[in-house]
C-alpha positions in Angstrom: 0.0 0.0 0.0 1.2 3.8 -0.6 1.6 5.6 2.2 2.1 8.9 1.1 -1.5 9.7 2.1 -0.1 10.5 5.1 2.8 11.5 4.4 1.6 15.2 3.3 3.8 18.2 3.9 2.7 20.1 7.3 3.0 23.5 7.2 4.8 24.5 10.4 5.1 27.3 12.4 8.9 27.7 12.0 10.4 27.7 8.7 14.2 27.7 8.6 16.7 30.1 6.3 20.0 30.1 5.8 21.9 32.6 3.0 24.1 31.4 0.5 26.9 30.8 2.1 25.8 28.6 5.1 27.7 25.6 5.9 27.3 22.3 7.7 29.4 20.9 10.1 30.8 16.7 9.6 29.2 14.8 13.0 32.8 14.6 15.5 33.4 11.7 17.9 34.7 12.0 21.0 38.1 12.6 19.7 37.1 15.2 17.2 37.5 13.2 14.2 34.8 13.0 11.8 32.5 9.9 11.3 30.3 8.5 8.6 27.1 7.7 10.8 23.6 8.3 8.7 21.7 7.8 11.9 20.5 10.1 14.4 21.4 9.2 17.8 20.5 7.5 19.9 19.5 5.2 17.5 22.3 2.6 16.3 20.0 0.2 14.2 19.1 0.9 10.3 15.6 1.0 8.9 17.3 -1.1 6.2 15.7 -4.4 5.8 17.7 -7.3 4.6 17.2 -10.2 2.1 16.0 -13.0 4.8 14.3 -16.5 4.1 10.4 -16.2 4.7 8.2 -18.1 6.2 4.6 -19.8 4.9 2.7 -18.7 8.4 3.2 -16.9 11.3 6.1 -16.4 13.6 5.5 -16.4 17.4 8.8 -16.2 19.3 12.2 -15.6 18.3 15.5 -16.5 20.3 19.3 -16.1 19.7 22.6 -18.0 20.1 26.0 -17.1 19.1 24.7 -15.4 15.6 22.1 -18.1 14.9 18.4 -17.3 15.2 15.9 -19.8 16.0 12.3 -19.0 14.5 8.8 -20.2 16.6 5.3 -20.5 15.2 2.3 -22.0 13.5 3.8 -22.4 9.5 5.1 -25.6 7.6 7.5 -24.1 5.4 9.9 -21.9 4.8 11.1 -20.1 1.0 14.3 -17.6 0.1 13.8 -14.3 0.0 11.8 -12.4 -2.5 10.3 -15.8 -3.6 6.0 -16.1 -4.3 4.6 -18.6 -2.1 5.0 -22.2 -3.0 8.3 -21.2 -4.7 11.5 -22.7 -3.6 9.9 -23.8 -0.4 11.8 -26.6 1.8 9.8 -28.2 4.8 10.3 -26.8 8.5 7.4 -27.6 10.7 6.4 -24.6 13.2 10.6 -23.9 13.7 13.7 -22.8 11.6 17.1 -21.7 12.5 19.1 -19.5 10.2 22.3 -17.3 10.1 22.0 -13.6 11.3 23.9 -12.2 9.0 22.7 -14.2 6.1 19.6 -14.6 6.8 19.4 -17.6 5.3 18.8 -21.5 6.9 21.4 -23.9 9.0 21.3 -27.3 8.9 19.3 -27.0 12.2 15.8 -28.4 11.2 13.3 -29.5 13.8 9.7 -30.4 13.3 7.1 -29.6 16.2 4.1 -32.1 15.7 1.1 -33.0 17.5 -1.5 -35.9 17.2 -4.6 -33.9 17.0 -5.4 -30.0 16.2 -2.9 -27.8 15.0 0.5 -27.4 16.9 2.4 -24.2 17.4 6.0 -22.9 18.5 4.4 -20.4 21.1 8.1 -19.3 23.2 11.5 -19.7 22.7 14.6 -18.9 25.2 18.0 -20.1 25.4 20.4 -20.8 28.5 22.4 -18.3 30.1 25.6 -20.4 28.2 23.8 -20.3 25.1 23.8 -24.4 25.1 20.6 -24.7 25.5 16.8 -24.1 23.1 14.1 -24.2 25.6 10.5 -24.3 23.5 6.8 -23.9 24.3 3.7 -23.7 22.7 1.1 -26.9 21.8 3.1 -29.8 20.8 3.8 -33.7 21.1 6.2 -34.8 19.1 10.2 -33.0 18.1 11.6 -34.8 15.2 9.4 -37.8 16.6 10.6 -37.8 19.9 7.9 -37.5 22.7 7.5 -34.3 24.6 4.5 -32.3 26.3 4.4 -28.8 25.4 7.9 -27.2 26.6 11.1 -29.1 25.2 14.9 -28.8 25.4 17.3 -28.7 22.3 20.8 -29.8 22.3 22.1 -26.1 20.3 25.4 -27.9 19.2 24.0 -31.2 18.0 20.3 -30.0 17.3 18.8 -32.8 19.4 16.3 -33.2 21.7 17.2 -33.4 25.2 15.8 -37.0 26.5 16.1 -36.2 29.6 13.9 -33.4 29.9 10.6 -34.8 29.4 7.7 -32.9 31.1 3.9 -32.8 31.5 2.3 -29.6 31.0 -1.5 -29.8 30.4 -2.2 -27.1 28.4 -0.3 -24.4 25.8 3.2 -22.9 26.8 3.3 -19.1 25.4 6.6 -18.0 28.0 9.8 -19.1 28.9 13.0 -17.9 30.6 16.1 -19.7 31.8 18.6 -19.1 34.3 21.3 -21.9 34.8 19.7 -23.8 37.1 15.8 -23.3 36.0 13.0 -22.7 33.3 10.6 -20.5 34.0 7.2 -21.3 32.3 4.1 -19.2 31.6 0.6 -20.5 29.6 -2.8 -21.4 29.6 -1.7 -25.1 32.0 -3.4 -26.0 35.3 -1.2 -28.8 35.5 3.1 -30.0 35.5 3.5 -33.1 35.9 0.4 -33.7 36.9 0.7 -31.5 40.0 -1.3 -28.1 40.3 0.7 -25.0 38.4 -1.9 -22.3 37.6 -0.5 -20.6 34.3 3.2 -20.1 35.8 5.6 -22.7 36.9 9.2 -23.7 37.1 11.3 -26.4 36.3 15.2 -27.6 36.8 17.0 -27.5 34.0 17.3 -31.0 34.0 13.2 -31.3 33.8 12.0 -31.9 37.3 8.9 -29.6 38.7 10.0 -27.4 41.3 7.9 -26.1 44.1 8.2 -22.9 42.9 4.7 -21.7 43.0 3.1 -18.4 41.1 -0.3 -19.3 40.0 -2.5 -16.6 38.5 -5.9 -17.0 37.3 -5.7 -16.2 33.8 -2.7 -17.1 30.9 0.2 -16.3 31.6 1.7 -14.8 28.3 5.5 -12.9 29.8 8.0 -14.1 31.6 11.7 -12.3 32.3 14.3 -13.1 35.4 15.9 -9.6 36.4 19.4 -9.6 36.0 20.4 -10.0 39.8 18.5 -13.6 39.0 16.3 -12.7 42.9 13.1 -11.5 41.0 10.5 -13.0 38.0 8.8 -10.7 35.9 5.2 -11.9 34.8 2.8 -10.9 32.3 -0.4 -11.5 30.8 -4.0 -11.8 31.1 -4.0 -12.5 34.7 -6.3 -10.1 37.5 -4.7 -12.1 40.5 -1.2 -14.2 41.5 -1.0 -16.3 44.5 -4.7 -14.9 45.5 -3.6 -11.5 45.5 -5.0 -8.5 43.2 -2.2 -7.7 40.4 -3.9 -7.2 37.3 -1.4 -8.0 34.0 2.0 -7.5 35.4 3.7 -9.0 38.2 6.8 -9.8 40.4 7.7 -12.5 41.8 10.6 -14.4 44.3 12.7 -16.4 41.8 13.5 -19.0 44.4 9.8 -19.6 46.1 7.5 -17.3 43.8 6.3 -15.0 46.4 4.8 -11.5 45.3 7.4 -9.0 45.7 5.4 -6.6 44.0 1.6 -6.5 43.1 0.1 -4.1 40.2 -3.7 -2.9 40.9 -5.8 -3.0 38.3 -5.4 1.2 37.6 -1.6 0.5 36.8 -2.3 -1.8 33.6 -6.4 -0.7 33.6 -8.6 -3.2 33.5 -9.4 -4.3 29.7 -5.4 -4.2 28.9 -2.9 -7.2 28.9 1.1 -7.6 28.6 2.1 -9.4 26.2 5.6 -9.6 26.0 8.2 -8.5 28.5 11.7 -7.4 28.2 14.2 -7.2 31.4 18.2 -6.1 31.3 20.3 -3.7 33.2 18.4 -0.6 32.3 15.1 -2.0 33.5 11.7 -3.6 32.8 9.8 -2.9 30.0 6.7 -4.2 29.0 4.4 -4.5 25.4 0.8 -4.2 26.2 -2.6 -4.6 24.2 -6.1 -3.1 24.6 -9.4 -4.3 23.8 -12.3 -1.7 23.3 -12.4 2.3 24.8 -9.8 3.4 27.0 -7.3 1.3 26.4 -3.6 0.9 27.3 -1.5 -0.3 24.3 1.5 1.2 24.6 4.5 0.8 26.5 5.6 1.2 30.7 9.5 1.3 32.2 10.1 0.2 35.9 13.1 0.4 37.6 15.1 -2.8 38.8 15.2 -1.5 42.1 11.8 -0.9 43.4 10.4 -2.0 40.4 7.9 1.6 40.7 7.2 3.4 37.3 10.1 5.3 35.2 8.1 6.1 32.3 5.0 5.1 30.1 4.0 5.8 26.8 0.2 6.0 25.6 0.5 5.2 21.6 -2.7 3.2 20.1 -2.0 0.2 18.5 -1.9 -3.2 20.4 1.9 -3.8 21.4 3.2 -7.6 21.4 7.0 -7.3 22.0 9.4 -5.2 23.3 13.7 -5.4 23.0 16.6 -3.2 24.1 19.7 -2.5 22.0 22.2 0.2 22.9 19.9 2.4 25.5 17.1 2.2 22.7 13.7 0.2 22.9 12.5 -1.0 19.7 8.7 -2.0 19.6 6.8 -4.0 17.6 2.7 -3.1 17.4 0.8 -1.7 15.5 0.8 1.6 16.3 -2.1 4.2 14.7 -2.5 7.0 17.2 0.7 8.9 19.6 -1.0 11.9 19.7 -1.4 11.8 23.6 2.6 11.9 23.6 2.5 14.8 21.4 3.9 12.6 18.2 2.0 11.9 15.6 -2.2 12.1 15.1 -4.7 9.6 13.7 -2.8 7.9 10.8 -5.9 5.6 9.9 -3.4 3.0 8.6 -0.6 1.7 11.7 3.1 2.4 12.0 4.4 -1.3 13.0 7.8 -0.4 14.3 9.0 2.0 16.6 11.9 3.4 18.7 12.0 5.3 22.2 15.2 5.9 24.7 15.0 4.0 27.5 15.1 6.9 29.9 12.4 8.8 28.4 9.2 7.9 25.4 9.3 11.1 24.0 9.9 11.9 21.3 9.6 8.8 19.1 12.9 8.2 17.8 13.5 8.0 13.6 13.6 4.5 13.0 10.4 3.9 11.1 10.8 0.6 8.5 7.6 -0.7 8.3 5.6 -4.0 7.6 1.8 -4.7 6.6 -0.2 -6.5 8.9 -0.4 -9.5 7.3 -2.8 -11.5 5.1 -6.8 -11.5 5.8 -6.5 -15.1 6.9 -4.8 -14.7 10.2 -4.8 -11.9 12.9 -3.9 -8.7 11.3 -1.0 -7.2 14.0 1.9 -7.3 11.9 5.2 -8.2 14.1 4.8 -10.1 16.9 8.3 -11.0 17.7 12.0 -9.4 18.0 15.7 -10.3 18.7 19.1 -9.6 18.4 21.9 -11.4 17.2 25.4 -10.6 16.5 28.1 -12.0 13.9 30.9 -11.2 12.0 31.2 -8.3 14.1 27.7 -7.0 12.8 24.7 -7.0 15.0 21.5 -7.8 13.6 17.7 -7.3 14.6 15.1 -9.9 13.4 11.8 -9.3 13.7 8.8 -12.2 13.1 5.2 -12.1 12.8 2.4 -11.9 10.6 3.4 -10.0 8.3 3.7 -10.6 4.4 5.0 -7.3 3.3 7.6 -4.4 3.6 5.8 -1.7 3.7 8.8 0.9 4.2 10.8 -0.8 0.9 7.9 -0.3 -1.6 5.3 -3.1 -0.2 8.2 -5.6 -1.2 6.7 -9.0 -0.8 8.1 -10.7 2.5 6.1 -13.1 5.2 7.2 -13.9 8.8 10.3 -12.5 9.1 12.9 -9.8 8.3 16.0 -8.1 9.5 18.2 -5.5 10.3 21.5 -4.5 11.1 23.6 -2.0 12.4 24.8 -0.6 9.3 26.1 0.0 6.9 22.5 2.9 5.9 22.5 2.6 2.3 18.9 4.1 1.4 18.7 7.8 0.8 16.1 10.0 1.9 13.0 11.1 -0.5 13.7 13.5 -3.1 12.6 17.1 -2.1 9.0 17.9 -3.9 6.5 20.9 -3.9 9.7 23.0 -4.4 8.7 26.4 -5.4 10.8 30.1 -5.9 9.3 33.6 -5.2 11.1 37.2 -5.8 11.0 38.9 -2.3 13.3 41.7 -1.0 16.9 40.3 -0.4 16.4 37.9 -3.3 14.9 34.8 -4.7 13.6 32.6 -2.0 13.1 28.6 -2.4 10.7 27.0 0.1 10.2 22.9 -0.2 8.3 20.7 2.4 11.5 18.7 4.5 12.0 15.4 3.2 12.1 11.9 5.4 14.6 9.5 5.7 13.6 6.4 7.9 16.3 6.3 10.2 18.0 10.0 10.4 15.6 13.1 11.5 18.1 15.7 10.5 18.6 16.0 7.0 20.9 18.4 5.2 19.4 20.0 1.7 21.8 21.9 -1.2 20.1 24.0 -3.1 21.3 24.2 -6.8 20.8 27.1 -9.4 20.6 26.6 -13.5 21.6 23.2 -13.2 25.3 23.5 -11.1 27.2 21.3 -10.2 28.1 23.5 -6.4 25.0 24.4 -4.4 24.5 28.0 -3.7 23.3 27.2 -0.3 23.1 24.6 2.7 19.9 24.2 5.3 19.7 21.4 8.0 15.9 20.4 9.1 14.2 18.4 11.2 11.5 15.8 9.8 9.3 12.7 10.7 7.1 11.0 8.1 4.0 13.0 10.0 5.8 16.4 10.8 7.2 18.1 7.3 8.1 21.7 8.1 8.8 24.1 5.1 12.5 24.4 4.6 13.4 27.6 3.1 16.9 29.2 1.5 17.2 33.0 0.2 20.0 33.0 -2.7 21.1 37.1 -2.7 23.1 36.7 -5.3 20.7 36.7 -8.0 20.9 39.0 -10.8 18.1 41.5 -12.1 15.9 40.2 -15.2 17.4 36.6 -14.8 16.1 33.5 -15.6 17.0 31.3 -12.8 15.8 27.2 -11.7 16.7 26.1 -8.7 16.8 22.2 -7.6 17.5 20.6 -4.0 18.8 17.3 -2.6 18.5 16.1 0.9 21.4 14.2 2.3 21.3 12.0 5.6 24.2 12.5 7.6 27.7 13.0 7.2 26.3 13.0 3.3 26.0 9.3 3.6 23.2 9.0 1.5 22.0 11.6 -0.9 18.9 12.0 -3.2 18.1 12.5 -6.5 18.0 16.5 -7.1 14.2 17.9 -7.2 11.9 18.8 -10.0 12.9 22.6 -11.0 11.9 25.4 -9.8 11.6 28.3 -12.0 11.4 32.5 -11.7 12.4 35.6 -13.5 13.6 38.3 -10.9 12.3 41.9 -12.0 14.6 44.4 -13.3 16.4 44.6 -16.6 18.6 41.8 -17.7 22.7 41.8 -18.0 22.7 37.8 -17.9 20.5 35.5 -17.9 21.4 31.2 -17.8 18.7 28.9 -20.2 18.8 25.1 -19.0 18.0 22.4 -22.0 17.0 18.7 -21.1 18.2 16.2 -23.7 15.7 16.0 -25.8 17.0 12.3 -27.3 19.6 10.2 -25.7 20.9 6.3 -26.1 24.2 4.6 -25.7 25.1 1.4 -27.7 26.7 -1.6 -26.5 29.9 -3.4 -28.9 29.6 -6.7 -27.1 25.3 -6.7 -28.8 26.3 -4.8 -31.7 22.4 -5.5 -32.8 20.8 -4.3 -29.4 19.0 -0.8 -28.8 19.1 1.1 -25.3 17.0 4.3 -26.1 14.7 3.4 -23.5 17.1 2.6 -21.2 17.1 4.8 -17.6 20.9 4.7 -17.7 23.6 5.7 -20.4 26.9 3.9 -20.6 30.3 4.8 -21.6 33.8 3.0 -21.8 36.7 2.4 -23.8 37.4 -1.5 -24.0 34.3 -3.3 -24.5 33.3 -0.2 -25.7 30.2 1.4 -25.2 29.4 4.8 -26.8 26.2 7.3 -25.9 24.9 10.1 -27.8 22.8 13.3 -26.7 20.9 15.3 -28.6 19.4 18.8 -27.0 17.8 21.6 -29.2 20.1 24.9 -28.9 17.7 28.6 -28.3 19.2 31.3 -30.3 20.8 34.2 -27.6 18.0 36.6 -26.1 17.6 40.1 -28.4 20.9 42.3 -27.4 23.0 39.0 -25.8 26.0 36.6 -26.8 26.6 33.6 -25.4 28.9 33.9 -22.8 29.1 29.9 -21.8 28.2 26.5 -22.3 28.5 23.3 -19.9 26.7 20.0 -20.1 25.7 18.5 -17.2 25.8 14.4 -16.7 24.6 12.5 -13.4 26.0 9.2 -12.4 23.5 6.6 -11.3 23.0 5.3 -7.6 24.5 1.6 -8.8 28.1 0.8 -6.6 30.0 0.6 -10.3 28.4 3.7 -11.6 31.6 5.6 -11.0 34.9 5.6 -12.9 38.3 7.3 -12.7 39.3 7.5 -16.6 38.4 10.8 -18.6 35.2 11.1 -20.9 35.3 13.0 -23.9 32.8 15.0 -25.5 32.5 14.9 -29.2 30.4 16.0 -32.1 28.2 13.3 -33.6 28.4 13.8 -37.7 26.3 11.1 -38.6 22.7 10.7 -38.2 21.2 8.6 -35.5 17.2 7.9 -33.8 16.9 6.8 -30.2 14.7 4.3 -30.9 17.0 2.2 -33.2 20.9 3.0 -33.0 23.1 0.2 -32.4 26.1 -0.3 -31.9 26.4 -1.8 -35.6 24.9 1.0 -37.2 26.6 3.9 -34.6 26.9 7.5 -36.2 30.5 8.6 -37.5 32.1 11.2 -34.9 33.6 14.2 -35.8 38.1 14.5 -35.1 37.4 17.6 -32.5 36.4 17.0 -28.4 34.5 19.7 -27.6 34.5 19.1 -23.7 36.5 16.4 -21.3 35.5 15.3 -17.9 38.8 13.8 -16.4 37.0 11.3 -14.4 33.7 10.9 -12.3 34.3 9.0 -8.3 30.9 9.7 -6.9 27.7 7.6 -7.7 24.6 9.5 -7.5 26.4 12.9 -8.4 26.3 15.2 -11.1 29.0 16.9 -13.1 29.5 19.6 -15.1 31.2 19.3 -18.1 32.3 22.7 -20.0 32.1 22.7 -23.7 33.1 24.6 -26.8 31.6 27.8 -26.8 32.0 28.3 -30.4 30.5 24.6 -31.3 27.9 24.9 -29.1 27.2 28.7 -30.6 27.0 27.3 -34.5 24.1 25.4 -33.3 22.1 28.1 -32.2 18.4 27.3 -33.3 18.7 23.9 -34.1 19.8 20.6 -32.2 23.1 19.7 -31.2 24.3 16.3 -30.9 27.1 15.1 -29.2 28.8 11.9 -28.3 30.5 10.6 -24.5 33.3 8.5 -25.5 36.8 7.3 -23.3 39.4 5.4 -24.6 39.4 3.3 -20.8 38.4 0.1 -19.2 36.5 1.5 -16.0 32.8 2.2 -16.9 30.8 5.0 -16.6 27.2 4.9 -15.9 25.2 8.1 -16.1 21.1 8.4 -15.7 19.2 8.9 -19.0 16.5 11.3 -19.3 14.1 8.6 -18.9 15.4 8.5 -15.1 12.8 11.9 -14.5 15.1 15.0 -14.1 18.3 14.0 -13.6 19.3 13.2 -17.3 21.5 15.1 -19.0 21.6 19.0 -18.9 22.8 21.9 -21.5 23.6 24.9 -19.3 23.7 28.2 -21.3 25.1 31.9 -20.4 24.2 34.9 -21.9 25.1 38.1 -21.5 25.2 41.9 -23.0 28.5 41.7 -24.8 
């Protein structure tokens, strides 16, 4: 689905303006020295998602262990990335365990079965020495061995423990592990056929111990504290070990007796937790609402007195929580923050999201984004999240419903998907709406901010009659709900000149940069001593000696190289000069594309094309003759996705005046250069024309 519905420019009260010769600043670390980071602290995750195996169904719980993550849930399959369902598929019944940084499958395969109804990978958790895959949910039968509900995997050998072979009478949905006991949570009345209302606990080496939390309602969250003297619970509960303590819940670790009850105001009565997350900086919880009033969002306690730090009040039904690097990442699906002061009613849900641990506000940028999954199961998106290091590269997986990427052009992807640390390789939006008015001290350009999914402070460069060096720099704050107008004066304009003005946005440290804008165009009053005319290619193809047969006018890109040679050719129609005026200079203007070999270090040359030539069916075999003369030389081009100007022959470019001119980009090198075409939507090539009163 689009999203840009939402997505409109807000008008805001402040509107920012810097002159012409405003700078930006590089980031600094500690030291001083400057660093490539295209994220805005505190977050240290991309909104990048990765290529990652999918699954046929839905993903329930999510664990991690020395850079391999093992997948939970109700599906029987599981297919690579990018594939339609049914293609490629290999068999993995209800779990999977794949390679962080891959994201692709181990050997690992385990199949959760059960004799009658449908079985399900409801909780996942693995030992403090990360030997050990504890799982829950409803199930008989791993890889045909006998167990009841919860099971332990061998992570080494991936083999069922034996040993630990337990009654539980009803579905598992929590689990936690310390290294001498497993911490269950679920729908059971019964262990081993002794009374365990929704919590228990076992040794690790399966035996029930007396450990007793009962609660009257499922237990769905369950988290030891790092200190290992306290058990966080949550779920749908109103009351553990008889006593009021409605959702949330904590517990002795060695007897189960409530260390601290939660009346039913704290988590109001028609909320739940869901999911539960517990390190050094504290206790977090993910809650969900049904009907008016609800609580959805999110609450911190302290590890000391385990009293309130902060909550947030979002809409949208929250089912996990994790921390990475001071950072809480969510998954929900969040529709309505306004009561935090972020952002209004989207009537469509915002399924990931990022707060500091020390305080909710404001939402931090890190906004990828999933559907909420086919119509056939429950529509909440993500339900799941981890993190998993390798390589020396730390990864977040989430799991869920979902069967789409919303934030990466509704790219088809179910169950799972991932991110990592870096390196940010998407760009922010291309500035639109940009517009230029005469006022006072000059021309002013105003354009709603752009958004970048993981960096609220974007940089923009403004650019005049298509040069290759902005005329000015403005830094701006933006979220995909709060656009402000950006706005740059230019005083060094000129009376009775023609001027068009286009802007990038860059993420920071110029990381990532966008296309430039759509033009914007105004004649400032006064009578003219210069004036610049800009010229689009009005034909453009490149021809390829390896398919001496093939045609590339439609192509979005032009090509040029020596060896293996390929050869493109421009044509632009040339205005005669303005009544009174010469022309003064010429420059064309190529852009390379976004693609990592786009770039090259050998020298182009610009040449008149003698022969005749059609975009629509120039090959390579039948390529125009080229006249002796260069006419312009760029001596090499290093940056993707940047544009160069290119000065030509005044005189050539002069005899052409009102009719076209055609010229050639040719290099006697190996390196390739790849440039956008004008196809690409305006950021082909450019004939940038001076006049002035000789």
């Amino acid at each position: 689905m689009k999203r840009t519905h939402r997505r409109k420019a807000t008008i805001a009260a402040v509107v920012l303006a810097l002159t012409a010769t405003a700078l930006v600043g590089p980031a600094l670390t500690q030291g001083g020295v400057p660093r490539a980071q295209a994220l805005t602290a505190p977050v240290a995750m991309t909104a990048d998602d990765l290529p990652t195996w999918q699954t046929n169904g839905v993903v329930w719980a999510m664990a991690q262990s020395d850079g391999v993550v093992f997948a939970g849930g109700t599906f029987s399959a599981i297919r690579p990335p990018g594939a339609e369902p049914g293609t490629g598929e290999r068999q993995a019944v209800n779990f999977a365990a794949f390679d962080a940084a891959t994201g692709a499958p181990t050997d690992c395969r385990l199949n959760f079965t059960v004799g009658s109804g449908t079985a399900t990978v409801r909780a996942l958790t693995v030992s403090p020495d990360g030997g050990t895959l504890y799982a829950g949910g409803n199930f008989a039968a791993v890889n045909g061995t006998y167990v009841s509900r919860v099971a332990a995997i061998d992570i080494a050998t991936c083999q069922v423990k034996p040993g630990f072979n337990v009654s539980v009478s009803s579905t598992v949905h929590a689990l936690a592990a310390t290294d001498d006991t497993v911490y269950l949570g679920g729908d059971f009345t019964s262990v081993e056929d002794q009374s365990r209302s929704k919590f228990a606990a076992l040794t690790t080496g399966g035996e029930l111990r007396s450990w007793r939390a009962d609660a009257d309602l499922t237990g769905r969250a369950v988290e030891v504290t790092p200190d290992k003297k306290s058990v966080v619970l949550g779920g749908d509960f109103a009351r553990v070990r008889g006593t009021d303590s409605h959702a949330l819940a904590v517990v002795d670790a060695a007897s189960g007796a409530l260390k601290r009850a939660y009346g039913r105001t704290f988590v109001p009565r028609n909320s739940v937790v869901k999911g539960l997350h517990v390190d050094e900086t504290g206790i977090y919880t993910a809650n969900e609402g049904t009907g008016g009033g609800v609580f959805d969002g999110r609450i911190a306690l302290d590890l000391d007195d385990f009293d309130q730090r902060w909550r947030d009040t979002c809409l949208g039904a929250t089912q996990d929580v994790t921390v990475y690097k001071g950072v809480l990442y969510s998954s929900s699906h969040a529709h309505n923050c306004s009561s935090m002061g972020q952002f209004g009613e989207l009537y469509e849900r915002q399924h990931l999201l990022a707060e500091s641990v020390d305080d909710p506000t404001p939402l931090l940028s890190w906004f990828p984004d999933t559907d909420d999954g086919p119509a056939n199961v429950e529509q909440v998106g993500p339900r799941a999240m981890v993190v998993s290091s390798r390589g020396g590269t730390d990864y977040m997986w989430v799991g869920g419903t979902f069967s789409r990427i919303a934030s990466n052009g509704n790219k088809p992807q179910q169950g799972l998907v991932r991110f990592a640390n870096g390196p940010d390789t998407r760009d922010p939006t291309v500035p639109d709406g940009v517009s230029a008015a005469n006022v006072t001290a000059g021309v002013r350009v105003t354009w709603p901010a752009s958004t970048d999914l993981d960096d609220r402070t974007l940089t923009y460069r403004v650019y005049r009659n298509g040069g290759s060096e902005p005329v000015g720099t403005v830094r701006a704050n933006s979220t995909f709900w709060d656009r402000p107008t950006v706005s740059f004066t230019d005083t060094t304009v000129k009376p009775g000149t023609d001027y068009t003005y286009r802007i990038t946005a860059s993420d920071a440290d110029d990381t990532n940069t966008s296309a430039r804008s759509e033009g914007a165009t105004v004649r400032t009053p006064g009578t003219p001593t210069e004036t610049t005319v800009e010229r689009e290619a009005t034909a453009d193809a490149y021809v390829n000696g390896s398919s001496t047969g093939s045609t590339y006018g439609t192509h979005q890109q032009l090509a040029v190289r020596g060896s293996s040679p390929y050869e493109s050719y421009l044509r632009f129609n040339v205005p005669s000069p303005p009544s009174g005026m010469v022309l003064d200079s010429a420059r064309l203007t190529v852009t390379t594309s976004n693609d990592s070999y786009a770039a090259t270090a050998d020298a182009i040359s610009v040449r008149p094309v003698t022969g005749s030539w059609s975009e629509s069916s120039v090959t390579y075999a039948d390529r125009p003759s080229l006249g002796s003369s260069t006419l312009g030389t760029l001596s090499g081009a290093p940056e993707r996705n940047t544009a160069y100007d290119i000065p030509l022959s005044k005189s050539a470019v002069g005899d052409a005046a009102g009719s076209s001119f055609d010229v050639a980009l040719t290099s006697t090198g190996s390196d390739s250069l790849w440039l956008l075409a004008r196809e690409s939507g305006g950021t082909g090539p450019k004939l940038t024309l001076t006049f002035r009163k000789p």
